[in-house]
C-alpha positions as CSV (number, residue, x, y, z in Angstrom):
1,X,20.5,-59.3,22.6
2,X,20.4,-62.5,21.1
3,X,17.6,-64.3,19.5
4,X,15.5,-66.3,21.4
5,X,15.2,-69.7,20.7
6,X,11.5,-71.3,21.1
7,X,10.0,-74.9,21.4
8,X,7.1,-77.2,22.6
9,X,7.4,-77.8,26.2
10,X,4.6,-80.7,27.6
11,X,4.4,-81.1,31.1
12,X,1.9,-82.7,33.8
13,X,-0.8,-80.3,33.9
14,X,-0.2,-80.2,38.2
15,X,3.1,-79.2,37.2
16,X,2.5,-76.5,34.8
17,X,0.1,-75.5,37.6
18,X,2.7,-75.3,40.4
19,X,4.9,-73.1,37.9
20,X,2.3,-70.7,37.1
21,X,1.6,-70.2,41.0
22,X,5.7,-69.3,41.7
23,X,6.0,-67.7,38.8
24,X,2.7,-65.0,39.9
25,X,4.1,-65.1,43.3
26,X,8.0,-63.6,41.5
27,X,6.2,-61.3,39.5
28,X,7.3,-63.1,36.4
29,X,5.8,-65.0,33.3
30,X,5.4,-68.7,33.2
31,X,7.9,-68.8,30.3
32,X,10.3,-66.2,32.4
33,X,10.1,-68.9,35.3
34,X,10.7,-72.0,33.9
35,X,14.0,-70.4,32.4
36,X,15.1,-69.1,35.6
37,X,14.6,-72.7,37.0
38,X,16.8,-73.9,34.3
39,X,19.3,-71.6,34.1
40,X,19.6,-72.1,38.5
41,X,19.7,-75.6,37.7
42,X,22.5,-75.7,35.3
43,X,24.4,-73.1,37.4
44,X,24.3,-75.7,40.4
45,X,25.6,-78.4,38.5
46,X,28.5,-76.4,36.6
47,X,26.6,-76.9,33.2
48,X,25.9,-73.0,32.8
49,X,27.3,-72.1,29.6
50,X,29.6,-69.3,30.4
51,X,28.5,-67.8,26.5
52,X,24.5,-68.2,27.8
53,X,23.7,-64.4,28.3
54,X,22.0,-63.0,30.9
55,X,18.4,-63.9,31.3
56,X,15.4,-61.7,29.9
57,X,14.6,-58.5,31.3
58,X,11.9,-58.1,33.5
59,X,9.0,-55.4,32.7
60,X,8.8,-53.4,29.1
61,X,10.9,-52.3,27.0
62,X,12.0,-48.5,27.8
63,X,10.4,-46.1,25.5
64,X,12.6,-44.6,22.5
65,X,12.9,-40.8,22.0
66,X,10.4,-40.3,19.7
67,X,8.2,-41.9,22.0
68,X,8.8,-39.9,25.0
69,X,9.0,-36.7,22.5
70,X,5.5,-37.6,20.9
71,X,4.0,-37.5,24.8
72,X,5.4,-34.0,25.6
């Protein structure tokens, strides 16, 4: 997957708020539900870039073999 690219986001503290709340409601992270805003938003107006990737995986990371073999 590619890297992630980070930044400083400011926004009205009611709006941050409002976020947070969906965002608990979807089961996802703030961060998670501001990009799936964004990436809905671009889709609608055509602006999705067709290189963009697919968005973040929800949940962790699955466990690697020596993981699962150092359980068992």
């Amino acid at each position: 997957m590619a890297a992630r690219k980070g930044f400083l986001l400011r926004l009205d503290p009611a709006i941050h708020d409002a976020l947070a709340r969906w965002a608990q409601d979807e089961l996802r992270s703030t961060n998670a539900q501001i990009e799936f805003v964004l990436r809905r938003a671009l889709a609608d107006a055509g602006r999705l870039p067709s290189d963009a990737g697919g968005p973040a995986r929800r949940g962790r990371p699955p466990k690697s073999e020596q993981d699962s073999n150092e359980l068992g």
